[in-house]
N, C-alpha and C positions, 0 to 999 in steps of 0.2 A: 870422513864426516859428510854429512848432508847438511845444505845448507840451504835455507826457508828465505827465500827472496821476495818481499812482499812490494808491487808496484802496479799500477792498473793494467788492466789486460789487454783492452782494444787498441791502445796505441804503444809507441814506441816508446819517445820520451826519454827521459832521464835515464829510466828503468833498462834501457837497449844496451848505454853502455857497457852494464853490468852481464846482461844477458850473453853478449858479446864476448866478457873474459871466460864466464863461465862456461859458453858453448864451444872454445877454443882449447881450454884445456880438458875440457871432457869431465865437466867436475858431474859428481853427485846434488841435484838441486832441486825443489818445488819451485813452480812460479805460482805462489800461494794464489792470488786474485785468479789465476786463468783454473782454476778449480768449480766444478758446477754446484751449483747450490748455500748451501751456508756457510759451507768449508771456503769458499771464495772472496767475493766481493765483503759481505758481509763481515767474515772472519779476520778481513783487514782493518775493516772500521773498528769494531768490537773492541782491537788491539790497541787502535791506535789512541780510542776511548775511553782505555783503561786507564785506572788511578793510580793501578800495582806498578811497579818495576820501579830499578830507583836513576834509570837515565832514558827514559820516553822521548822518542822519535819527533818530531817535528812534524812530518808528511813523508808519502813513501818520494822516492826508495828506500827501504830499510831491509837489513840482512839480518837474520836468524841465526847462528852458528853456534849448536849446543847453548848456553846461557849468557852467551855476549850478542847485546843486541849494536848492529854498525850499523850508521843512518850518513845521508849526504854522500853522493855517488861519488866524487872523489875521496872522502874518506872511507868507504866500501872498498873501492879498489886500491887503496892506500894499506887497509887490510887481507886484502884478500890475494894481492899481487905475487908477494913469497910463497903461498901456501899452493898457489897455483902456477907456479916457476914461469910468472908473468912481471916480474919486476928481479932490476939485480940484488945480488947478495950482500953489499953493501951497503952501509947504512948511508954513506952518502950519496950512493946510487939510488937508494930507493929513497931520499928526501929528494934528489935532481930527478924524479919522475912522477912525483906527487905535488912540484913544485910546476909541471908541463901541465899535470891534470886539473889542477886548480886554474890554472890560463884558460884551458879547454870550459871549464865550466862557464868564465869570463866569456867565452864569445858565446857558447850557448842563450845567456843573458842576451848579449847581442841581436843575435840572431831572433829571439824570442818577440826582442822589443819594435822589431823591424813590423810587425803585426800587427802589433799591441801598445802603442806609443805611449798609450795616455793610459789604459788602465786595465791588466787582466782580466777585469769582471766586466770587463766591453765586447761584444762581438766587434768579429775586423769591419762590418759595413758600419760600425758605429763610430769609426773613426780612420776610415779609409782615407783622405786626405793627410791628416796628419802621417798616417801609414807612409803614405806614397812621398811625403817627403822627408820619414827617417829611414825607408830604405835606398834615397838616392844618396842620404849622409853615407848609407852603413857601408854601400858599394865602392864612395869614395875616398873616404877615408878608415874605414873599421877593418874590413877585409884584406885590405894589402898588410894593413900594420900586422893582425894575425899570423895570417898566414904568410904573409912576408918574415915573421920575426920564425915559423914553422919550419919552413923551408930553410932560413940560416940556419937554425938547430941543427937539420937533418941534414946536410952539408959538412959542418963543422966534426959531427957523428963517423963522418965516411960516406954519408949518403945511402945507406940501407937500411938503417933503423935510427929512431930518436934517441934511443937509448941503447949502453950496450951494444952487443953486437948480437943479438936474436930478438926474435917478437916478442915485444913489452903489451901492455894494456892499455900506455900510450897511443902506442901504434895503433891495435884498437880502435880507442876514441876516436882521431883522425879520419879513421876508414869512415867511422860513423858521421862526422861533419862532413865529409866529404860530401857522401850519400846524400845526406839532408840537404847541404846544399846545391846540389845538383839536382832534385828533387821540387824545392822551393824559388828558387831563382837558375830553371836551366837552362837560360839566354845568356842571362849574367855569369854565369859559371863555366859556359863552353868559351867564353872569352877571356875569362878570366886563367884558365886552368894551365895556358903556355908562361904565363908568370912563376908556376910553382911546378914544374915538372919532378923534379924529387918529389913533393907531398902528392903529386898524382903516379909515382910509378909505385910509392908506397901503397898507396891503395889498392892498387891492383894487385901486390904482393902480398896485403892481409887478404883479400880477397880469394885468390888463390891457393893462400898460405893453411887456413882452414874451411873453406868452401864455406864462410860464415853464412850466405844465403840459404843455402841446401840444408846446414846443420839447423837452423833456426824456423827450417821445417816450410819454408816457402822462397819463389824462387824473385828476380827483381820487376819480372810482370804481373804475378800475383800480389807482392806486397803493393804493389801503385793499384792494383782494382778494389784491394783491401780498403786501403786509406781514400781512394774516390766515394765508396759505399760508405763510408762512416764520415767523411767529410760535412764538417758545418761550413760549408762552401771553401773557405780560408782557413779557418781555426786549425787545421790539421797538417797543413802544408808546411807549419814550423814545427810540429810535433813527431817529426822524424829522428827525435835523437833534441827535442827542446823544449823550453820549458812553460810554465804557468797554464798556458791555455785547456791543460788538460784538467783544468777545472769542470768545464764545460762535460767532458766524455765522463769525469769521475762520478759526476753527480746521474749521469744518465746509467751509468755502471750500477752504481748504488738502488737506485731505482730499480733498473731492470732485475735485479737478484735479489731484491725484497719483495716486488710483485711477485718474482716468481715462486716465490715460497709462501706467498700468501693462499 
């Protein structure tokens, strides 16, 4: 099967973790927006603007697969997990890894808010104070709890995967938090990282595990000049794998690909 994955193009985002199962199991996929012309940006709104269909998506990410449409990146990969022998075989295995991915989503929020305290439709200088004192909350109390309660997981596991005994979609996500937050806080993260040494040698093992950088067609110095150029100074520094702000690129997306068919 191919499957139709509609989520903004220029950045990461929600959209990455998905990109990430997909580009690990070697699936068959459009990334519909990163399409030129109509077929793109536009063909996402169009969608998501339609009256038709009788379970309509909320905002991307949403999944295409033959006639079921899957929306909400944890429920995506809550779908998409078995069919890409990235979740286990049991039912209760695959509720105890969509039960991690829904936590996952949780610090995303997180993470997001650390930016964005007071209101997604704020630029970060429009409330940079507020910022700077819910990212000193999120450093000392959000992030140990996370990933402190992560690294129990992965422990409890045997210490090589969160789930199971081979690479979940899980593991995945992770890889992907990781990145972001090494990326957005990488002071706070090189100090933080000897506290979770299981969730950093996982990384380095999905890393490894599928060359996720190389597969996803850029390497980890490219994607950081990528995200400087398109950078609304802050706004992008949580949109490595997080959420709301990508209000701001979407509408600039939108724009850009109806100009350009103008």
């Amino acid at each position: 099967m191919r499957y139709e994955l509609y989520y903004w193009p220029t950045i990461q985002g929600r959209g990455e973790f998905i990109r990430l199962a997909l580009e690990e199991a070697g699936a068959n996929y459009i990334d519909v927006a990163r399409r030129k012309g109509r077929s793109g940006v536009p063909a996402m709104i169009k969608f998501l603007e339609s009256k038709g269909g009788a379970h309509p998506p909320f905002a991307p990410p949403f999944l295409k697969a033959g006639k079921l449409i899957v929306a909400q990146t944890a429920n995506i990969l809550f779908y998409l997990g078995p069919h890409l022998k990235l979740a286990p075989r049991d039912e209760a295995g695959r509720l105890w890894a969509h039960q991690l991915e829904l936590t996952i989503s949780d610090l995303v929020v997180e993470i997001h808010d650390t930016h964005h305290p007071i209101s997604g439709w704020l630029y970060f200088e429009e409330q940079r104070p507020a910022a700077r004192r819910r990212s000193k909350d999120f450093w000392r109390y959000r992030v140990p709890k996370f990933l402190g309660y992560f690294e129990r997981v992965l422990q409890k596991n045997g210490g090589q995967y969160l789930v199971g005994r081979r690479l979940s979609y899980v593991d995945l996500s992770l890889f992907q938090i990781v990145e972001g937050l090494r990326y957005a806080f990488p002071k706070h993260m090189k100090r933080f990282e000897k506290k979770v040494p299981g969730l950093i040698a996982l990384h380095e093992k999905a890393d490894r595990h599928g060359e996720v950088e190389l597969r996803l067609g850029h390497t980890r110095r490219e994607r950081r000049q990528r995200f400087r150029a398109l950078d609304h100074v802050h706004h992008l520094l949580v949109e490595v794998g997080m959420a709301g702000a990508a209000r701001d690129m979407a509408l600039q997306d939108v724009t850009a690909a109806v100009n350009a068919e103008a």
